[in-house]
BAMAR-413616 format. One line per field, with one value per residue: residue number from 1; residue in three letters; x negated, y negated, z of N, C-alpha, C, O in turn. Coordinates in steps of 0.02 Angstrom, whole numbers, plus 50000, padded with zeros to 5 digits. Atoms other than C-alpha are relative to their C-alpha. Example, Ala and Ser with C-alpha at 12.3 -4.5 7.8 and 13.67 -1.06 7.14 Angstrom:
2
seq <- 1; 2
type <- ALA; SER
n.x <- 49955; 50042
n.y <- 50059; 50059
n.z <- 50000; 49997
ca.x <- 49385; 49316
ca.y <- 50225; 50053
ca.z <- 50390; 50357
c.x <- 49955; 50039
c.y <- 49940; 49945
c.z <- 50000; 50037
o.x <- 49903; 50014
o.y <- 49941; 49890
o.z <- 50033; 50045
This chain:
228
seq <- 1; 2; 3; 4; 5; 6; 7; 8; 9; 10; 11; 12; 13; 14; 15; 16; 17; 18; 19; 20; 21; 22; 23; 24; 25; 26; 27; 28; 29; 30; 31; 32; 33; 34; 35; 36; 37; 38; 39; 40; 41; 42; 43; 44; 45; 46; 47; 48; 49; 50; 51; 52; 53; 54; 55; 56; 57; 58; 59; 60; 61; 62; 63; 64; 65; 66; 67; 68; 69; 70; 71; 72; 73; 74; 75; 76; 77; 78; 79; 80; 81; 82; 83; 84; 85; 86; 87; 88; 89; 90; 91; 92; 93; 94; 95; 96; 97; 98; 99; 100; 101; 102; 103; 104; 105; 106; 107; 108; 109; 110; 111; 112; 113; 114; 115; 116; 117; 118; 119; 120; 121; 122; 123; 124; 125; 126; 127; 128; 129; 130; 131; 132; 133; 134; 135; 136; 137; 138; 139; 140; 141; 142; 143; 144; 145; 146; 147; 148; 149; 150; 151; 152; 153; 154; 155; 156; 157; 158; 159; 160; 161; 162; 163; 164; 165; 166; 167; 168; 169; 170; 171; 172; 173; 174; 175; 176; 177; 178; 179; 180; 181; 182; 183; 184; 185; 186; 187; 188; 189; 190; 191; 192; 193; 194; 195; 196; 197; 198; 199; 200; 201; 202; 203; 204; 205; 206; 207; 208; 209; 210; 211; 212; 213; 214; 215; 216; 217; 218; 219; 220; 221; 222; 223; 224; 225; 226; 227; 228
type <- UNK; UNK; UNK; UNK; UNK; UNK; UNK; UNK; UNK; UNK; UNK; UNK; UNK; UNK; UNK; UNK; UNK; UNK; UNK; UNK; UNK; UNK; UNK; UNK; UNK; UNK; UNK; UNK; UNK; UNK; UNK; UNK; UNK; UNK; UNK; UNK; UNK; UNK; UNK; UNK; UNK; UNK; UNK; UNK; UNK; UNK; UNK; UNK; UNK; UNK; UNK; UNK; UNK; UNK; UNK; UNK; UNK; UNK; UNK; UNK; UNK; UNK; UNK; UNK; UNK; UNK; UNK; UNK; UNK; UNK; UNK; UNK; UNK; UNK; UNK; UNK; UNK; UNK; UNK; UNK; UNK; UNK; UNK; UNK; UNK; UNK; UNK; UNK; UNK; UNK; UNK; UNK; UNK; UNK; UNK; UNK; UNK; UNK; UNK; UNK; UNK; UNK; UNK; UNK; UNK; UNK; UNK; UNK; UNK; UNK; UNK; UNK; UNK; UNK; UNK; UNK; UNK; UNK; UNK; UNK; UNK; UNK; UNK; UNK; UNK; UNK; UNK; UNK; UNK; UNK; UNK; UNK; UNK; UNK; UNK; UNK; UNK; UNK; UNK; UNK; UNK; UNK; UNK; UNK; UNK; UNK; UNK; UNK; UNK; UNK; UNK; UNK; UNK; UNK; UNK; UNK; UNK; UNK; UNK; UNK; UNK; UNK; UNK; UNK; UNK; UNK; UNK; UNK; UNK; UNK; UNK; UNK; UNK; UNK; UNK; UNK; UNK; UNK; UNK; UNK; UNK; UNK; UNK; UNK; UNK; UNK; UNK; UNK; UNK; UNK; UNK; UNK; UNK; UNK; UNK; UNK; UNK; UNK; UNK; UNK; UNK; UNK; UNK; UNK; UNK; UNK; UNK; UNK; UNK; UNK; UNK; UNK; UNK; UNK; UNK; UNK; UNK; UNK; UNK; UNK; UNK; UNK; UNK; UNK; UNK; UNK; UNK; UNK
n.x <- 49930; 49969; 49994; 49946; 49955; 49996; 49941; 49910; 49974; 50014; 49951; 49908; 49968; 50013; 50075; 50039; 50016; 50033; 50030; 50057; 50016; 50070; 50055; 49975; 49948; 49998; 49963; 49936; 49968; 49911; 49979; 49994; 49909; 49950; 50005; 49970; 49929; 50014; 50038; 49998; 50075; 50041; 50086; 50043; 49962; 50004; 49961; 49920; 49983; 50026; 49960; 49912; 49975; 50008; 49926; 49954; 50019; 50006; 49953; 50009; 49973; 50059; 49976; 50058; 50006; 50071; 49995; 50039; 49969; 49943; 49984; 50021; 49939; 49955; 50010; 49966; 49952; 49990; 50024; 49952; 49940; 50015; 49995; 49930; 50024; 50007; 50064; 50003; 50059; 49994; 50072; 49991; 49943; 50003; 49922; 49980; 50015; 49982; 49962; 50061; 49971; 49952; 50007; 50048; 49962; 49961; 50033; 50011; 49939; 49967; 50062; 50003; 49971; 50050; 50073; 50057; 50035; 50025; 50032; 50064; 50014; 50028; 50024; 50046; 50006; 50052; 50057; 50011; 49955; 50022; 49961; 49972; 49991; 49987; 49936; 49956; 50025; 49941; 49925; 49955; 50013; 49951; 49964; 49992; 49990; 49959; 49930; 50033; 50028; 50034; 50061; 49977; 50051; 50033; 50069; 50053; 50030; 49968; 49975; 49945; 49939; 49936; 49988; 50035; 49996; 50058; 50016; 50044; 50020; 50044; 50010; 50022; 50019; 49961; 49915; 49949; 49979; 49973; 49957; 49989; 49968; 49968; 49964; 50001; 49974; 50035; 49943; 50012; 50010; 49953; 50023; 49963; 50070; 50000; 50055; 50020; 50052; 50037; 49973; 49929; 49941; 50000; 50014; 49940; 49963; 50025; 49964; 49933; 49967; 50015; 49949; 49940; 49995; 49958; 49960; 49984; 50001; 50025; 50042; 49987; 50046; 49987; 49937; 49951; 50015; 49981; 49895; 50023
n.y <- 49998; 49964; 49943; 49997; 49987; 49908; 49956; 50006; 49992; 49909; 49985; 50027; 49984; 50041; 50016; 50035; 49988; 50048; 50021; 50069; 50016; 50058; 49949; 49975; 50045; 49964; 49963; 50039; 50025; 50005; 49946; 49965; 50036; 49947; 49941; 50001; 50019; 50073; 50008; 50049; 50045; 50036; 50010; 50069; 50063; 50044; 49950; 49976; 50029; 49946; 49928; 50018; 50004; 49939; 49966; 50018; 49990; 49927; 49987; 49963; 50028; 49991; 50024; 50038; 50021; 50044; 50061; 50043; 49994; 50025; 50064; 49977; 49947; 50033; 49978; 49909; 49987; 50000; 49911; 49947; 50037; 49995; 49922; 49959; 49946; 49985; 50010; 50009; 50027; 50024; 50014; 49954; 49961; 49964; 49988; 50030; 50055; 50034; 49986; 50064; 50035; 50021; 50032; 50060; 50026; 50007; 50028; 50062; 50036; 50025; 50046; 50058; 50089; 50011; 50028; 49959; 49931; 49998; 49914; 49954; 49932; 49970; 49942; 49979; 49941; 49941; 50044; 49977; 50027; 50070; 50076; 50035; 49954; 49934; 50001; 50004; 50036; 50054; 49981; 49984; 50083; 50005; 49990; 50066; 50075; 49997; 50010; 50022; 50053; 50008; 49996; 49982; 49963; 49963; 50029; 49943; 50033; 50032; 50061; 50037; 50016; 49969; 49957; 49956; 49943; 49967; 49940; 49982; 49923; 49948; 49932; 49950; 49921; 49943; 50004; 50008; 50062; 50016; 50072; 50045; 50056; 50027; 50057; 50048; 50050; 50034; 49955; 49936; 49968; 49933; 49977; 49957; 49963; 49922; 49961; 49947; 49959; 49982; 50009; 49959; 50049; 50043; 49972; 49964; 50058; 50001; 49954; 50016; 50034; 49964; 49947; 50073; 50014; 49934; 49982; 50072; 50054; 50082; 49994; 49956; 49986; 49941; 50024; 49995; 49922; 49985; 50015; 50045
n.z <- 50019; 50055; 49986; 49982; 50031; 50033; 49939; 49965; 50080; 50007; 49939; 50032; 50074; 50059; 50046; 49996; 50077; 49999; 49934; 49984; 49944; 50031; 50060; 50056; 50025; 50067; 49990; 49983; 50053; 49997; 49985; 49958; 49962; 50024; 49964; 49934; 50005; 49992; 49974; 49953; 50034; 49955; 50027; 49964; 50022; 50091; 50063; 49974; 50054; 50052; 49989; 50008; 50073; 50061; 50005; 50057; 50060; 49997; 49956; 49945; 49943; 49954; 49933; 49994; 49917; 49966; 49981; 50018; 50057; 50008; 50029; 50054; 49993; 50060; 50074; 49987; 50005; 50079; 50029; 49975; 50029; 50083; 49997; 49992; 49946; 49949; 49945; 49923; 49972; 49915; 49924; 49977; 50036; 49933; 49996; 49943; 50003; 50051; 49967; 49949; 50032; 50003; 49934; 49999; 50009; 49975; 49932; 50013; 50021; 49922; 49975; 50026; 49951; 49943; 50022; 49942; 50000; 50051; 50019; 50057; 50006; 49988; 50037; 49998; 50047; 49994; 50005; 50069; 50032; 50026; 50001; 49932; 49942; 50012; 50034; 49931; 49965; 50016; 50006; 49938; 49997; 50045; 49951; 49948; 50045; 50012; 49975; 49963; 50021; 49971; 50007; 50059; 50033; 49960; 49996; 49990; 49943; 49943; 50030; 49932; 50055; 49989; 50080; 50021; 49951; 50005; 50009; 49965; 50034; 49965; 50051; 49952; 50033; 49999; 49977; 50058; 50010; 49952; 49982; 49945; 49992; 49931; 50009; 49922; 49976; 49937; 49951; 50022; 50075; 50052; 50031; 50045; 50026; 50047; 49992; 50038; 49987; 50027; 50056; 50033; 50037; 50094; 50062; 50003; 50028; 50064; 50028; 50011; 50053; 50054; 50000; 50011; 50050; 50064; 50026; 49984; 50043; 49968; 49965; 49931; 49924; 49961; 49983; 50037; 49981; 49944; 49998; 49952
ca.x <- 50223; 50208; 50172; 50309; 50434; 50391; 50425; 50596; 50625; 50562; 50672; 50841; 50822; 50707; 50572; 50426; 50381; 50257; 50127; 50036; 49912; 49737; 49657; 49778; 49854; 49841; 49981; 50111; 50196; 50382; 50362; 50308; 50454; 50566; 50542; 50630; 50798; 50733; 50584; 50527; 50392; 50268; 50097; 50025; 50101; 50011; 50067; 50245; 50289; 50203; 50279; 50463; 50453; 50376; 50521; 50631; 50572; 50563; 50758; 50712; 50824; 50675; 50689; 50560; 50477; 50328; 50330; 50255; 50313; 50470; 50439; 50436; 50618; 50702; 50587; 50642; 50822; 50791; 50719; 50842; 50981; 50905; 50873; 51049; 50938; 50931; 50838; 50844; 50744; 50737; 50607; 50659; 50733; 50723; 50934; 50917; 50814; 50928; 51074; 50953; 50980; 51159; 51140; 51017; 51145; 51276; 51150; 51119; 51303; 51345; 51188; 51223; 51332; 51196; 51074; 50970; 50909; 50767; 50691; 50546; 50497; 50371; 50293; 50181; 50097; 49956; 49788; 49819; 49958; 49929; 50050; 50094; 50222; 50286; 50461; 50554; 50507; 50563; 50727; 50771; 50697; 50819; 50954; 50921; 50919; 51053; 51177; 51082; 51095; 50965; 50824; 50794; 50627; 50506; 50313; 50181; 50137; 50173; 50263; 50344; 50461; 50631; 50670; 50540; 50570; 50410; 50352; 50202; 50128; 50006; 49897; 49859; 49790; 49908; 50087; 50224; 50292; 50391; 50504; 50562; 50679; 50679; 50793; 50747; 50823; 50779; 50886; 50854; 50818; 50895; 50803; 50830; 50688; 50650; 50532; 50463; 50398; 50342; 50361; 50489; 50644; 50569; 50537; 50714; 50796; 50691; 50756; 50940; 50918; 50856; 50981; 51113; 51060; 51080; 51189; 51229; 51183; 51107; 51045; 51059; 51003; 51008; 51162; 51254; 51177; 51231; 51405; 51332
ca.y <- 49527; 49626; 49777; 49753; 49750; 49897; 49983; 49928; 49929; 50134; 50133; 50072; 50190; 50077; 50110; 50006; 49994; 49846; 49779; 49606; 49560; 49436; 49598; 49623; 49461; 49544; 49641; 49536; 49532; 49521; 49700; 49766; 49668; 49752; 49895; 49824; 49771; 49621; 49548; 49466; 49335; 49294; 49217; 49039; 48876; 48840; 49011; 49021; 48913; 49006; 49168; 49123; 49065; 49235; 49320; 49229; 49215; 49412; 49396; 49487; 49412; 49349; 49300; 49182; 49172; 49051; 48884; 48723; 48721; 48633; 48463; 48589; 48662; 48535; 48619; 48803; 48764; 48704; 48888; 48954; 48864; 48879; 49074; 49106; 49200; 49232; 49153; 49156; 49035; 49029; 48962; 49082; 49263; 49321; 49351; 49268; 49123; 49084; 49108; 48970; 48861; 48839; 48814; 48683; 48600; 48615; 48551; 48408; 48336; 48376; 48245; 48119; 47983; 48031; 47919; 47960; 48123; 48101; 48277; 48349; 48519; 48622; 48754; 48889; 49022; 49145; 49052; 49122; 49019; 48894; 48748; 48640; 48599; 48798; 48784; 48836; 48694; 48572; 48660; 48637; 48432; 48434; 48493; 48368; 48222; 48280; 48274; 48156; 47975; 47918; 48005; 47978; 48061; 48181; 48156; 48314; 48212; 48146; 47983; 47842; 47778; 47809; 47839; 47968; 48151; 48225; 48402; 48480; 48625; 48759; 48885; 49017; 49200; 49334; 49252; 49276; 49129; 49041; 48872; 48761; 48613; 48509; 48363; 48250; 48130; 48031; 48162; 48322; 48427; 48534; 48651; 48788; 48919; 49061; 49186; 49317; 49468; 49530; 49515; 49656; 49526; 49422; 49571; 49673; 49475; 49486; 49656; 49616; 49473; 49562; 49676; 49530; 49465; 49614; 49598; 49388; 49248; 49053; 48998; 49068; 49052; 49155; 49072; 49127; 49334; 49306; 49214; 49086
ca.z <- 49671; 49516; 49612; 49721; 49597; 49512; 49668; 49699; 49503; 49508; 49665; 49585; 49438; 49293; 49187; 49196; 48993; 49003; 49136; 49099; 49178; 49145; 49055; 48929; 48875; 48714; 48738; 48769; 48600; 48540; 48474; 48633; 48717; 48618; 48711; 48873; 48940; 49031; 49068; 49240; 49228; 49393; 49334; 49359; 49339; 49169; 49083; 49143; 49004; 48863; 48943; 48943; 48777; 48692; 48784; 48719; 48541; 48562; 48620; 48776; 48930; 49060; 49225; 49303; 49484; 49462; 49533; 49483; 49306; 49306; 49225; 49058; 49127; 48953; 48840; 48898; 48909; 48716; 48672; 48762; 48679; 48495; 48522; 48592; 48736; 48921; 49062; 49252; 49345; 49561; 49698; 49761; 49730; 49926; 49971; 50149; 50080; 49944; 50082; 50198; 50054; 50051; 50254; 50221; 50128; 50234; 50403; 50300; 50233; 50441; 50478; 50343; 50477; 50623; 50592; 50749; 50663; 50552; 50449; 50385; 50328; 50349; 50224; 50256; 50129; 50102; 50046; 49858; 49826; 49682; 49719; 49861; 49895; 49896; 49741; 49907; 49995; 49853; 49821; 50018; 49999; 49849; 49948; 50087; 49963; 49891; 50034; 50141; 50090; 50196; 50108; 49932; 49884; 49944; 49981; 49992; 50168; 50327; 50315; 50426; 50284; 50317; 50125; 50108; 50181; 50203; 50170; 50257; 50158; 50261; 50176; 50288; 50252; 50237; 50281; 50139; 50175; 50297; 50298; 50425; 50441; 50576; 50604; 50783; 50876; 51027; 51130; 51040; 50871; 50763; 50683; 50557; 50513; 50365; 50391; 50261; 50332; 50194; 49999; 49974; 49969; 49830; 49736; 49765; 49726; 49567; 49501; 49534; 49439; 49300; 49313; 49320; 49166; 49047; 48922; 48972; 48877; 48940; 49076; 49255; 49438; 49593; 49645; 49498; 49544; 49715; 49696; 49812
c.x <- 50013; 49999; 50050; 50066; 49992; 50000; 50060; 50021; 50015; 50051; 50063; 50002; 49962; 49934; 49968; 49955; 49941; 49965; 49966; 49966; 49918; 49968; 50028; 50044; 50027; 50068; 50069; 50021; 50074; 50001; 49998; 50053; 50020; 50002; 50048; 50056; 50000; 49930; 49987; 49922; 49979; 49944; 49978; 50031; 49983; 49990; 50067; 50029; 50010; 50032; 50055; 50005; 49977; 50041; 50038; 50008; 50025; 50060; 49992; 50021; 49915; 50022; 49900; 49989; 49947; 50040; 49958; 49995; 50055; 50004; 50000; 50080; 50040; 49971; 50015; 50071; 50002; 49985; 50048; 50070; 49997; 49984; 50049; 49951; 50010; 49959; 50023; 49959; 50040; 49920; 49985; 50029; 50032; 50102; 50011; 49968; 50054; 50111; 49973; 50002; 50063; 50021; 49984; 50046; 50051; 49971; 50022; 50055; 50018; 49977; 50006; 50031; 49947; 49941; 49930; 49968; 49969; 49981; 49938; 49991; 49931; 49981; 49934; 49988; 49943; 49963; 50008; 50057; 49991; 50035; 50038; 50044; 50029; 50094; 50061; 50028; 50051; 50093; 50021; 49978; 50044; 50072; 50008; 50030; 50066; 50083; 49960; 49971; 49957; 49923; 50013; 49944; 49943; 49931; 49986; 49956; 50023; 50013; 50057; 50060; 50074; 50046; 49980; 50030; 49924; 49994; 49932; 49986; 49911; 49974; 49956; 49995; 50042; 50086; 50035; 50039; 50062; 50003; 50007; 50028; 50016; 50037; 49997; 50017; 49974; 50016; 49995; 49981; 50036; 49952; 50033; 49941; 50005; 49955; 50000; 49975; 49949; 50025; 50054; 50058; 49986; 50004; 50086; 50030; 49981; 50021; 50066; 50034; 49990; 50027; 50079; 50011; 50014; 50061; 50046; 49951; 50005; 49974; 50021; 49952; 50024; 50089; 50066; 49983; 50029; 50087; 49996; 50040
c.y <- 50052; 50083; 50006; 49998; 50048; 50035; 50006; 50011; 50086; 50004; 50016; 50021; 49980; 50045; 49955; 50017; 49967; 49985; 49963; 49964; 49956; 50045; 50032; 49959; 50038; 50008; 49978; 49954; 50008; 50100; 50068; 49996; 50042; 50061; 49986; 49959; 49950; 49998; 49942; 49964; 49970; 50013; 49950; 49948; 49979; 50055; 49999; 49977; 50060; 50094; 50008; 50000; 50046; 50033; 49989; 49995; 50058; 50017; 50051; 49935; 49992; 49970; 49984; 49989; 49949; 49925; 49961; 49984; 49955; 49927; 50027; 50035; 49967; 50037; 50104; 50002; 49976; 50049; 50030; 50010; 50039; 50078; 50037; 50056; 49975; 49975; 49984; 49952; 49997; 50009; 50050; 50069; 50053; 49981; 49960; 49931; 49956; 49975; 49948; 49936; 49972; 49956; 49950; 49939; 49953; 49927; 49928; 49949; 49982; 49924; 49952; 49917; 50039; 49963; 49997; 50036; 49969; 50087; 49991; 50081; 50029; 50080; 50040; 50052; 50014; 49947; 50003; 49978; 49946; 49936; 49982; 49917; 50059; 49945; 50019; 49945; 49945; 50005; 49974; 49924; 49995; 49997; 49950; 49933; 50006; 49984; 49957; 49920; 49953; 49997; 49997; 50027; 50024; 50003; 50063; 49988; 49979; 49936; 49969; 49959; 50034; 50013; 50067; 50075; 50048; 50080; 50017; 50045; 50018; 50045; 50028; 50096; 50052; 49995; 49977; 49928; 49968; 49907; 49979; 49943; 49965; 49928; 49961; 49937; 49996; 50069; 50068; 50031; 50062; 50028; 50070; 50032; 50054; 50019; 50071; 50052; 50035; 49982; 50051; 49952; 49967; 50047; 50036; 49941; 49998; 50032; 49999; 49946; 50013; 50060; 49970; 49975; 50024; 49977; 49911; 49980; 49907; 50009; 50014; 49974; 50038; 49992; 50042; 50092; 49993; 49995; 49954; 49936
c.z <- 49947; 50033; 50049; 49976; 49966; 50041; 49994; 49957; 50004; 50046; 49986; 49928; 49925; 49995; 49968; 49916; 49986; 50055; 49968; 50027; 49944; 49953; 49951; 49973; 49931; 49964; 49995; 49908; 50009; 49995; 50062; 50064; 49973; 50022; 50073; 50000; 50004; 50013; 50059; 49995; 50088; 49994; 50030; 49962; 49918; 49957; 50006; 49932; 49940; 50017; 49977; 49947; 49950; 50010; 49975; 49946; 49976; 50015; 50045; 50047; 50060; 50080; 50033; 50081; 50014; 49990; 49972; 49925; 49956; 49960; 49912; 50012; 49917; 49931; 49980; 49999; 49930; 49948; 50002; 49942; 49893; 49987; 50010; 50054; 50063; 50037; 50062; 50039; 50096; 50048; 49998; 50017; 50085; 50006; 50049; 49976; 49968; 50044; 50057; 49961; 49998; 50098; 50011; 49985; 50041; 50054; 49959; 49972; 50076; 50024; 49966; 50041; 50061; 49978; 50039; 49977; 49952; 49978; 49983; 49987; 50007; 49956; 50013; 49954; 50002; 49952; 49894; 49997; 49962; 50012; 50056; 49975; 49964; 49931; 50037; 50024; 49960; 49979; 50065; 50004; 49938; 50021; 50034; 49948; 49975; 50047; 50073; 49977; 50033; 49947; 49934; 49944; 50046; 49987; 50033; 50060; 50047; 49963; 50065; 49957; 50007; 49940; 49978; 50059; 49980; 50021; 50018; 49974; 50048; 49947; 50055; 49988; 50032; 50037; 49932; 49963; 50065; 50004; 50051; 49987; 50065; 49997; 50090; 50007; 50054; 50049; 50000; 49935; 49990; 49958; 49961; 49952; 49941; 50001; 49959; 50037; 49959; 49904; 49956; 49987; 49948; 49975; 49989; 49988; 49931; 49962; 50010; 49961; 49943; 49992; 49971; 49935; 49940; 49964; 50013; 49953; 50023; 50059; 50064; 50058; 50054; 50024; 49960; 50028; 50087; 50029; 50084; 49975
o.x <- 50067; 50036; 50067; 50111; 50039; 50035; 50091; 50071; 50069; 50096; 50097; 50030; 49985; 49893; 49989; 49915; 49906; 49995; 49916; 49991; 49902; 49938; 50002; 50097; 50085; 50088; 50118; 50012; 50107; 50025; 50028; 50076; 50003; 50040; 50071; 50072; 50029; 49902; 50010; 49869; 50016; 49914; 49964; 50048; 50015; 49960; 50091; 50054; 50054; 50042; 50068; 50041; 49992; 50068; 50062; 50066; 50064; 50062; 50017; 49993; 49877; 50075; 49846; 50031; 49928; 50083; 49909; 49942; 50055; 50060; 49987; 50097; 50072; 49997; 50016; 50090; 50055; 49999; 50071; 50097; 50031; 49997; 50057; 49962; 50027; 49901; 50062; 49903; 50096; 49875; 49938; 50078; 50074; 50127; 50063; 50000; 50062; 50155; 50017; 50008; 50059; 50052; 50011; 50049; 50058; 49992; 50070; 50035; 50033; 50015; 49982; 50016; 49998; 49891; 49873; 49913; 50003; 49989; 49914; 50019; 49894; 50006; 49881; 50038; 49910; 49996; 49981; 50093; 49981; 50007; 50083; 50009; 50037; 50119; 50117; 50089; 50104; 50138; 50080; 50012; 50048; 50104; 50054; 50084; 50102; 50138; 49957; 49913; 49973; 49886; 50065; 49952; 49927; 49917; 50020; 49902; 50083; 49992; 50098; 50110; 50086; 50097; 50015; 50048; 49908; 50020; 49896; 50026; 49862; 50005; 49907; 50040; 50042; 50121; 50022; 50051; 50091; 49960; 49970; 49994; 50061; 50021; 50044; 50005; 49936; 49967; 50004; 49964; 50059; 49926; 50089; 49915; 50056; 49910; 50041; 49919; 49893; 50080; 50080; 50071; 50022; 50047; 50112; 50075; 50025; 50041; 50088; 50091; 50026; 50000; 50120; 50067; 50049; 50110; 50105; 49913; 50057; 49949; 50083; 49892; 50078; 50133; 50119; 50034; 50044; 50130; 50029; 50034
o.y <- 50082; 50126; 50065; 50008; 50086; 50083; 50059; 50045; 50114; 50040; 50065; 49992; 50007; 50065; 49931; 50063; 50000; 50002; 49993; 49919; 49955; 50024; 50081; 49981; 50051; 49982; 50008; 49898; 50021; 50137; 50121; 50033; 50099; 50096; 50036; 49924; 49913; 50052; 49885; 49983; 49930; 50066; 49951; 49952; 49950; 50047; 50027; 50020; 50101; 50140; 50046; 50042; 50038; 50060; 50027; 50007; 50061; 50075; 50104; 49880; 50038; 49948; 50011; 49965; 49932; 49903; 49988; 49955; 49941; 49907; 49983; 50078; 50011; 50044; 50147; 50058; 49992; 50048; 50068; 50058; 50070; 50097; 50093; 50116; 49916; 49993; 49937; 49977; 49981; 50049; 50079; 50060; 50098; 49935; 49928; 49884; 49897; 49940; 49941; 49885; 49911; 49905; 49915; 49892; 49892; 49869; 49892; 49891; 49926; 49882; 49904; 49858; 50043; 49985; 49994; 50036; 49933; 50134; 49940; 50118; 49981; 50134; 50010; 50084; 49980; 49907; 49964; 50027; 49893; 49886; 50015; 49869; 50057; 49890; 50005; 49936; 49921; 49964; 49957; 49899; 49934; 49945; 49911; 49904; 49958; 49966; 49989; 49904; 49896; 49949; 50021; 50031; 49996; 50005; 50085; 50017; 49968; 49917; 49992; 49940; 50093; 50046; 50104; 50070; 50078; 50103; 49974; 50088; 49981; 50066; 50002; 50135; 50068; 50037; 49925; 49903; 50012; 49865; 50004; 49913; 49975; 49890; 49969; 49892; 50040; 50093; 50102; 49982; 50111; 49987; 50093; 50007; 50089; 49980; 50115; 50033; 50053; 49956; 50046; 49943; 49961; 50035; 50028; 49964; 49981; 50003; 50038; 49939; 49980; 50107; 49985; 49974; 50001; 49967; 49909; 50018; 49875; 50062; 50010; 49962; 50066; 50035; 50060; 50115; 50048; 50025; 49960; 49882
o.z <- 49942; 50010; 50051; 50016; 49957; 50025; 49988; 49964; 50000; 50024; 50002; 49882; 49875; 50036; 49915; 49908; 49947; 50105; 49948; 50060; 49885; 49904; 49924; 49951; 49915; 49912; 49972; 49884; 50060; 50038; 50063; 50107; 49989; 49988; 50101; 49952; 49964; 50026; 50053; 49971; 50116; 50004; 50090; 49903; 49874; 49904; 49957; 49896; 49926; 49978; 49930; 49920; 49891; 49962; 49932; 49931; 49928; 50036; 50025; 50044; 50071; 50100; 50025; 50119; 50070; 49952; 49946; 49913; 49896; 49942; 49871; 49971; 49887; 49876; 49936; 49981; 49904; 49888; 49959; 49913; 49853; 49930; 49987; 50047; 50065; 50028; 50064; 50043; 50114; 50060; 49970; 50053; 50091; 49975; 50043; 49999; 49983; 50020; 50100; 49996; 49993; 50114; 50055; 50024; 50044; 50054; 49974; 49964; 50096; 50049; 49996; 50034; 50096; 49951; 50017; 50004; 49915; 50016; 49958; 50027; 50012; 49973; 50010; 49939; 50041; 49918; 49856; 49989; 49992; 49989; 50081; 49959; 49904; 49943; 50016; 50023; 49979; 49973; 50058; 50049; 49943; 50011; 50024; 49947; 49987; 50028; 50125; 49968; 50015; 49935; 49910; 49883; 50098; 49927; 50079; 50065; 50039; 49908; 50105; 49987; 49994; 49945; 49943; 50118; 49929; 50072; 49991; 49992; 50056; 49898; 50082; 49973; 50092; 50065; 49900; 49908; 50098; 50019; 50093; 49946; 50105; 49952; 50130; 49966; 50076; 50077; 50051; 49901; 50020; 49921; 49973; 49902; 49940; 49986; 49972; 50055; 49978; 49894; 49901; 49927; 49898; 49932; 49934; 49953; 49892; 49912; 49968; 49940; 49905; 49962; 49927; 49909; 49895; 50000; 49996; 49923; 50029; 50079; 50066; 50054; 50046; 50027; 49986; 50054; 50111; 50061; 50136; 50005
């Protein structure tokens, strides 16, 4: 990912001031922040934290793509808050995913009086992904639950519980990533697919939101960069 956004970044005009990576934690101070407009943050579920919050410290606007993190989202919107800084967080920063999202929605308010249809989803990703299920995955079981009084929590498993909506996570070598919702009934299914070809959309969703944020103030998601 990080080298795919410094593509699209160089692409659309930016200079790339900073590069962090495992061999130079070092590096990653406030005054070398201070050097940039924003910073975008994709590492591993148990730095993301510790990232966010030196940007912010460093008032540098950040924008966040790692998953698996989130039960720490109260102590980042309390940085955020007490710094008067900037932060972005999304699953997902891909344009059609986050545009597959609001669909998801929709499917699932249509489906709430069918009671015939049950769902599940279906996640697949490249073998080097640390966390199952994909932060996709539970955004679009969030979604469901949300407009889908049927289901009212989501299990990393098959399941015959008609409360539970179960999520299926794949790890398979060298696919970006790729969703799936299916909803079956005795009679038929409804389905509703997203397919990555490659990791250019996360990264060009990444640099627009770090573009977005410039010069803003609290907290943000893609929704708000898209006008979704």
């Amino acid at each position: 990912m990080g080298k795919a956004i410094e593509e699209i970044a160089i692409e659309r005009g930016h200079t790339i001031v900073l590069k962090i990576a495992s061999t130079n934690k070092e590096d990653l101070t406030a005054s070398n922040l201070k050097k940039a407009d924003a910073a975008i943050e994709f590492s591993h579920p148990g730095k993301a934290v510790e990232h966010i919050i030196t940007c912010l410290n460093a008032g540098i606007p950040v924008v966040c793509g790692t998953t698996g993190w989130l039960n720490h989202i109260s102590e980042i919107e309390n940085v955020c808050k007490a710094t008067k800084g900037t932060f972005l967080f999304a699953s997902n920063f891909s344009i059609g995913v986050n545009i597959f999202f609001e669909i998801n929605k929709r499917l699932a308010a249509l489906l709430n009086d069918q009671k015939q249809y049950d769902v599940h989803i279906e996640e697949i990703h490249h073998t080097e992904k640390k966390d199952a299920p994909s932060g996709t995955a539970i955004s679009l079981a969030d979604g469901i639950i949300d407009n889908l009084d049927r289901k009212l929590k989501w299990v990393n498993e098959p399941t015959d519980s008609p409360e539970e909506l179960s999520i299926i996570s794949k790890r398979v070598d060298s696919v970006p990533g790729t969703h799936s919702i299916k909803y079956s009934s005795p009679v038929d299914d409804i389905e509703i697919i997203h397919t990555a070809h490659n990791r250019k959309g996360f990264a060009e969703g990444a640099v627009l939101a770090a573009e977005f944020i410039v010069g803003r103030r609290g907290m943000f998601t893609m929704k708000d960069v898209l006008g979704v």
